[in-house]
C-alpha positions as CSV (number, residue, x, y, z in Angstrom):
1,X,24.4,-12.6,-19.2
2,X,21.9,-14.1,-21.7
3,X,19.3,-13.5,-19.0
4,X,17.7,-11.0,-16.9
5,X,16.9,-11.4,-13.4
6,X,15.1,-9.7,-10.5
7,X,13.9,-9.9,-7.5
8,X,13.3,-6.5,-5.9
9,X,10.4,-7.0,-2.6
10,X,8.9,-3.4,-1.8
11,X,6.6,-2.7,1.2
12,X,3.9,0.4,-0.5
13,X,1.7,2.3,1.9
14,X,-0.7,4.9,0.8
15,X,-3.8,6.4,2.6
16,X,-6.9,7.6,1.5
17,X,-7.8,10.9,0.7
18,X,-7.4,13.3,3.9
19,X,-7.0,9.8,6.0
20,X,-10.9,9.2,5.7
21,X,-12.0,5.9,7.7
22,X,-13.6,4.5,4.4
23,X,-11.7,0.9,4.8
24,X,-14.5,-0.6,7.2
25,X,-15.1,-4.4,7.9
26,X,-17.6,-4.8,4.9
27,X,-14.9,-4.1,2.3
28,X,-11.6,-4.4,3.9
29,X,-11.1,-8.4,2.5
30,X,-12.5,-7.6,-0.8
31,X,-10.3,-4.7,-1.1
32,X,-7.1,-6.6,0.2
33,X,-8.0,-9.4,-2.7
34,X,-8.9,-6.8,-5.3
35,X,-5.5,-5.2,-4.9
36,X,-3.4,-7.9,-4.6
37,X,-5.0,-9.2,-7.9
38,X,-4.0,-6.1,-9.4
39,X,-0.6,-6.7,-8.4
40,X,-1.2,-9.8,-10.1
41,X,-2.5,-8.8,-13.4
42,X,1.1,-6.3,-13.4
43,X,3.7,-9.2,-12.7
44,X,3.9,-7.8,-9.3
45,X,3.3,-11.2,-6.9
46,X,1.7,-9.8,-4.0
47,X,3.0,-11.2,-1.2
48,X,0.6,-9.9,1.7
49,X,-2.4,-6.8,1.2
50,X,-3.5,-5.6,4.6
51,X,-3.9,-1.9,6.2
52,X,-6.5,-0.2,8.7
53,X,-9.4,2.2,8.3
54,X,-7.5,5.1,6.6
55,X,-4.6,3.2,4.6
56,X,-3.2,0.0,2.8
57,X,-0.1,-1.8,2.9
58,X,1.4,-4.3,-0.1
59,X,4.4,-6.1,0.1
60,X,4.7,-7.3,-3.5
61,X,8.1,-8.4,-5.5
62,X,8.4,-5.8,-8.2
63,X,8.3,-6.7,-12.0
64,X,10.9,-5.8,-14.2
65,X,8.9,-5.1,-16.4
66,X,7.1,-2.0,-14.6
67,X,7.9,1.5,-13.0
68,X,7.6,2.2,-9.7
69,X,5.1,5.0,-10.5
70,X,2.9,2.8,-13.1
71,X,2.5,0.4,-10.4
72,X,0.9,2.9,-8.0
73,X,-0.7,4.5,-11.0
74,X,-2.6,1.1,-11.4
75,X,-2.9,0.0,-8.4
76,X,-5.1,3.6,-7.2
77,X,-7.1,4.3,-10.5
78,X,-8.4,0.6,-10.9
79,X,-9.0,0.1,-6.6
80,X,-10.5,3.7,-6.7
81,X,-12.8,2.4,-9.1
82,X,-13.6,-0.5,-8.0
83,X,-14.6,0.8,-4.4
84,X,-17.2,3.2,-5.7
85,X,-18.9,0.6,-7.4
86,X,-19.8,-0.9,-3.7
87,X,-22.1,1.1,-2.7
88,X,-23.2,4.5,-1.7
89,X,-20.8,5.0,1.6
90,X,-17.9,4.9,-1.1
91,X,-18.8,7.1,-3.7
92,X,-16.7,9.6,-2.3
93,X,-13.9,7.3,-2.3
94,X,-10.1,8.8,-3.1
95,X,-7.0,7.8,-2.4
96,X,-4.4,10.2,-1.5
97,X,-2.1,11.5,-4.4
98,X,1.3,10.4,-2.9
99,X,2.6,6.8,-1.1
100,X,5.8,5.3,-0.4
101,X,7.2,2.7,-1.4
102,X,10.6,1.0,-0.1
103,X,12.8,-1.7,-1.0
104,X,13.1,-4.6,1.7
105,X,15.6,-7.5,1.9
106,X,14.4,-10.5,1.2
107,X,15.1,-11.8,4.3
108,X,12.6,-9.3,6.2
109,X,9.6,-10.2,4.0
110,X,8.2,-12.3,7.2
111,X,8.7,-9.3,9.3
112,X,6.7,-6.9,7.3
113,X,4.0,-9.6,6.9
114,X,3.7,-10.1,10.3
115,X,3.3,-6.1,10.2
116,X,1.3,-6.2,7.8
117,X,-0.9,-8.8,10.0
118,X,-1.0,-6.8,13.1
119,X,-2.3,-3.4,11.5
120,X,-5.4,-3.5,14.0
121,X,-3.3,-3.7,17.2
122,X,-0.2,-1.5,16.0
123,X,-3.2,0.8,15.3
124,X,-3.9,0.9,18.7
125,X,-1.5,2.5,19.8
126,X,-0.1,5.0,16.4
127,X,-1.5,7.0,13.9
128,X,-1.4,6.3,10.2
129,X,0.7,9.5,10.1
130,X,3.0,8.4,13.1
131,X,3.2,5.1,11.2
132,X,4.4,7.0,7.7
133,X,6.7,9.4,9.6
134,X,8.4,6.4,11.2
135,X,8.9,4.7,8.2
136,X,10.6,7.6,6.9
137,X,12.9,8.4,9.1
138,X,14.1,4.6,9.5
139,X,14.6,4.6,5.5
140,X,16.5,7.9,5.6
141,X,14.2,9.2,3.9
142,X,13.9,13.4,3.5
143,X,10.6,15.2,3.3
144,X,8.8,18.3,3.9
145,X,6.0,17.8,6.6
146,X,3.9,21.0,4.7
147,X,3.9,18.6,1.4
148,X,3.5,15.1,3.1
149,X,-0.2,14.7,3.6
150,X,-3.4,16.0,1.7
């Protein structure tokens, strides 16, 4: 093949550090664009940014021209940055040190943006943590509770 192609769509969520509410109203749409736009600036079309007061979600089709790892990487340090230049209420800003990220067919990306959407009602009724945990187990994914949040 002369050629190489991909398309790999992947749903990330990460929180921030110790689940801290710092995503509030005045920074929530700024934040969505500013990490979508670092998606951007990776090859990484972002697809849909949303999350709640304690964490983020990004659907994005993955470049194949970046790691898993240097995405998230990026996409932390230059958001974690960013935030803290926004005012005093976020100069304590972290994110956590771990995410997840999973592959999704093609076919579902409406679902998850519909998800993605609906974070204030589905938060509601779960926890970020009940969220993750959920996640996990419908990915097959194995984990050690004592190492999953910090």
């Amino acid at each position: 093949m002369s050629q190489s192609l991909s398309k790999v769509c992947v749903h990330i969520t990460f929180s921030t550090k110790n689940r801290h509410p710092f995503i509030d109203k005045e920074i929530e749409k700024e934040l969505w664009a500013y990490l979508g736009g670092v998606c951007r600036a990776l090859d990484c079309h972002p697809v849909r940014v949303g999350g709640h007061h304690d964490h983020v979600h990004i659907c994005c089709l993955l470049s194949k021209k970046i790691t898993q790892v240097k995405l998230l990487e990026q996409i932390k340090k230059e958001s974690s940055k960013w935030i803290k230049t926004k005012g005093r209420k976020y100069e304590k800003f972290y994110w956590q040190d771990g995410y997840s990220i999973f592959s999704i067919n093609p076919s579902e990306v409406e679902r998850v943006v519909g998800y993605i959407d609906s974070q204030a009602d589905h938060h509601a009724r779960r926890t970020f943590q009940q969220e993750l945990v959920a996640f996990l187990k419908k990915y097959g994914v194995e984990y050690d509770e004592r190492y999953l949040w910090d």
